[in-house]
C-alpha positions as CSV (number, residue, x, y, z in Angstrom):
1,X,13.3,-41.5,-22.2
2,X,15.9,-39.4,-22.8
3,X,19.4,-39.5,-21.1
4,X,18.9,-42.9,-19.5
5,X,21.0,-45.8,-19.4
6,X,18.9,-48.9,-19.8
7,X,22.0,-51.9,-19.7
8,X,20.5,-54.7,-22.8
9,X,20.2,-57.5,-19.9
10,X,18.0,-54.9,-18.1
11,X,14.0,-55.4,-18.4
12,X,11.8,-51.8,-18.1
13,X,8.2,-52.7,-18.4
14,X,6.1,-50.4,-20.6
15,X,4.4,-47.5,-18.5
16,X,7.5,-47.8,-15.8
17,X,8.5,-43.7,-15.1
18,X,12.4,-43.3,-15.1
19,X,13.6,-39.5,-15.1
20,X,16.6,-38.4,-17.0
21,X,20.0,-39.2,-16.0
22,X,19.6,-42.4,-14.2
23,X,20.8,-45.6,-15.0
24,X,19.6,-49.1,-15.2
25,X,22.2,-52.1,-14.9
26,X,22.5,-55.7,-15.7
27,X,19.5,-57.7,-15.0
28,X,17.2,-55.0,-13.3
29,X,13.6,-55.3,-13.6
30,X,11.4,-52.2,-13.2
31,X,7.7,-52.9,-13.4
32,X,5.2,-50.6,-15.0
33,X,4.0,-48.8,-12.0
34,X,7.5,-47.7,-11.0
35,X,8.3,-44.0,-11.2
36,X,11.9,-43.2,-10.6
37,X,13.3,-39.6,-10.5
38,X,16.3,-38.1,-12.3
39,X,19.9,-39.1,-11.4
40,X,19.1,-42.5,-9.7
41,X,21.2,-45.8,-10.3
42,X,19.5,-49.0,-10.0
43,X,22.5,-51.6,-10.1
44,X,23.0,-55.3,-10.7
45,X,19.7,-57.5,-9.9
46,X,17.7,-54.9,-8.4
47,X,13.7,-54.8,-8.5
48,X,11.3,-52.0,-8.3
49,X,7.7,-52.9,-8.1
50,X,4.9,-51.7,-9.7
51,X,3.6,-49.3,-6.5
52,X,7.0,-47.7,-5.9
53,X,8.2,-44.1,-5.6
54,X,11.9,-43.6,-5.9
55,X,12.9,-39.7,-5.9
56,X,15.9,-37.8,-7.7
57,X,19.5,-39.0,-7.1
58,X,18.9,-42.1,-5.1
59,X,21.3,-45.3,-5.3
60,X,19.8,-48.7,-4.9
61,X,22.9,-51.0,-5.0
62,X,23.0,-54.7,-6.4
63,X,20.2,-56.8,-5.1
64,X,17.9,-54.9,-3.6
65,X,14.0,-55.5,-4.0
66,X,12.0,-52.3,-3.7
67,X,8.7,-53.8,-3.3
68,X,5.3,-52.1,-3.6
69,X,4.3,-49.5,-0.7
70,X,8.0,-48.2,-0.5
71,X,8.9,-44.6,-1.2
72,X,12.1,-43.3,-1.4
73,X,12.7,-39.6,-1.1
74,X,15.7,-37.5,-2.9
75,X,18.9,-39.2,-1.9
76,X,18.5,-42.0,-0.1
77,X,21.5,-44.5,-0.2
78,X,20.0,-48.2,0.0
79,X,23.2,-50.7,0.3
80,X,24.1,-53.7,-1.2
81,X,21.8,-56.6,-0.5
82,X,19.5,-55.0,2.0
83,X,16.0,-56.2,2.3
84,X,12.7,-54.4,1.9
85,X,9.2,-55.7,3.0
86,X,5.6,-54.9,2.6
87,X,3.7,-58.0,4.7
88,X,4.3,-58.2,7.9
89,X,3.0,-61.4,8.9
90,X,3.5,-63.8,5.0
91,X,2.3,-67.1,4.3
92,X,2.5,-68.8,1.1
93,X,-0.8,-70.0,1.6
94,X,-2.5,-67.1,2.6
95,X,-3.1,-63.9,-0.1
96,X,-2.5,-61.0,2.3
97,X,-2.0,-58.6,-1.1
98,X,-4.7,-55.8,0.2
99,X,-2.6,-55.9,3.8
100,X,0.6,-54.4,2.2
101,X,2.3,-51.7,4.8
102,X,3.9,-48.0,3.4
103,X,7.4,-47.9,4.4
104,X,9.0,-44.1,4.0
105,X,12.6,-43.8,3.5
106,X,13.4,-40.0,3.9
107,X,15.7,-37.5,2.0
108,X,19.2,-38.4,2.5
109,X,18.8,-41.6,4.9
110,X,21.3,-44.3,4.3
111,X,20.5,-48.2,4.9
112,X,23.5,-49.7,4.9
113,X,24.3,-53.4,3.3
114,X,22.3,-56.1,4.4
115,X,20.2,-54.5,6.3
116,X,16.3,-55.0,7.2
117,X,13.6,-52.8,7.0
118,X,10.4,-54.5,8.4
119,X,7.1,-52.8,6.5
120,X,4.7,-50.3,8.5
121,X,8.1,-47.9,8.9
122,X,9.7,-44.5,8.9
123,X,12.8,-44.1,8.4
124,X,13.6,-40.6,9.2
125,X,15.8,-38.0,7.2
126,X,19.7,-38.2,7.2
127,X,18.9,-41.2,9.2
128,X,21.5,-43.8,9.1
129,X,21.1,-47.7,9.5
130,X,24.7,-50.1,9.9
131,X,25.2,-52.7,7.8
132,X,23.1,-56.0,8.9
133,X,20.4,-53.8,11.5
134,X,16.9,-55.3,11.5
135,X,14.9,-52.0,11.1
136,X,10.9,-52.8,12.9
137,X,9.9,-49.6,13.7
138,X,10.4,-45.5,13.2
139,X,13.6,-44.0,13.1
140,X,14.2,-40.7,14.0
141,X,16.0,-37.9,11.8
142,X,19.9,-38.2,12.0
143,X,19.6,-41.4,13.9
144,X,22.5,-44.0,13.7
145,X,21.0,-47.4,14.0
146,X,22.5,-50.9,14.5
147,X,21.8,-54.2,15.7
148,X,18.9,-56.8,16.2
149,X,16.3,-55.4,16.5
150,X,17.7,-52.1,15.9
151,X,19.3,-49.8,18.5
152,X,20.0,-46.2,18.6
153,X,23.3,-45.3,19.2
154,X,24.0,-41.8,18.4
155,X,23.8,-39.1,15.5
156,X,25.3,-38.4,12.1
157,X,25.2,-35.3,10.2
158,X,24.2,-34.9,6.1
159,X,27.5,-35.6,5.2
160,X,28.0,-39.1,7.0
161,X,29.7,-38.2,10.2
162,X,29.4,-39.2,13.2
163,X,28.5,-35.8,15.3
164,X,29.3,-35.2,19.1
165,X,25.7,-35.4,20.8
166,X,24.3,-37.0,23.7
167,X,21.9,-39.8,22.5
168,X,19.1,-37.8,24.8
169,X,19.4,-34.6,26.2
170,X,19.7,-31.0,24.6
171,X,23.1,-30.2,23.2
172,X,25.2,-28.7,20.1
173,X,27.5,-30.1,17.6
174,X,29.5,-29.7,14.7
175,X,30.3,-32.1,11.7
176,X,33.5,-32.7,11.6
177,X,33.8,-32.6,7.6
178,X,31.8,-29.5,7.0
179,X,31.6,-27.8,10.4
180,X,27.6,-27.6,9.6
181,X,26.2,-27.5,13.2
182,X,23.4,-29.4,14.5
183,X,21.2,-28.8,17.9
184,X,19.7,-31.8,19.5
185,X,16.7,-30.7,21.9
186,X,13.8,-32.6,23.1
187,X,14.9,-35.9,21.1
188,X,15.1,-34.0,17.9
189,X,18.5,-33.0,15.7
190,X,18.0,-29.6,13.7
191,X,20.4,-28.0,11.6
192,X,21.2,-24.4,11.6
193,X,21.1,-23.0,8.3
């Protein structure tokens, strides 16, 4: 592993993938299956299980549990202390191991601090969920989510700005950081070039 910051309180299991440039912090615990791209930062406390995908350039902030069945694509942005499942109904006394649920957090997508997302989901691309929304089924690209359950209530461009569209509807709109524009038509935000 070459280029990698492993912090000495940090625990990487033997077999665990981690691509160079990324960076493991105090008390982290990757397990064997993990494989991790380049450029990702796994911060204080966090987990990874063994049947995990995290791609390049992703930042899992302090205390966050990626458990097995989630994928993260390049980019994604999971906040401090949110919460990842894989069972949708658990009991302590029942072994529902073989009924884990993939969850799919695309490129880009943010999940803001304390937030929820319920197994079985799809989190769409440059999606973005508010700190403290209960996430329990698909979110739609460029999406800005809050509440409980979680509640559409508008669009936000690559850049992390809220953009000028109806929430249904066709229409056009600019971000207001990069002037980028973005189409909304038929319940679906594109970007052009």
């Amino acid at each position: 592993m070459t280029d990698i910051f492993i912090h000495p309180t940090a625990i990487v299991d033997d077999g665990a993938q981690i691509g160079a440039g990324s960076r493991v912090w105090h008390w982290a615990h990757v397990c064997a299956g993990a494989r991790i791209g380049n450029g990702v930062s796994l911060g204080q406390n966090v987990f990874v299980g063994n049947k995990v995908l995290i791609g390049n350039q992703c930042k899992v902030q302090n205390n966050v549990s990626v458990y097995d069945n989630v994928t993260l694509e390049d980019g994604v942005f999971c906040g401090p202390s949110m919460v990842f499942t894989n069972v949708y109904n658990p009991r302590a006394l029942v072994e529902r191991k073989d009924e884990y649920r993939n969850t799919v957090v695309k490129r880009g997508a943010t999940l803001g601090a304390n937030c929820t997302i319920v197994c079985g989901v799809s989190v769409g691309e440059y999606a973005f969920i508010g700190a403290g929304t209960v996430v329990n089924k698909d979110v739609p690209a460029y999406a800005l989510m809050v509440g409980v359950p979680a509640k559409q209530i508008g669009w936000m461009s690559e850049y992390g700005e809220k953009l000028d569209l109806p929430l249904t509807g066709d229409g056009m709109a600019t971000c207001p950081h990069t002037g980028k524009a973005y189409m909304l038509k038929a319940g679906q935000v594109t970007t052009e070039g």
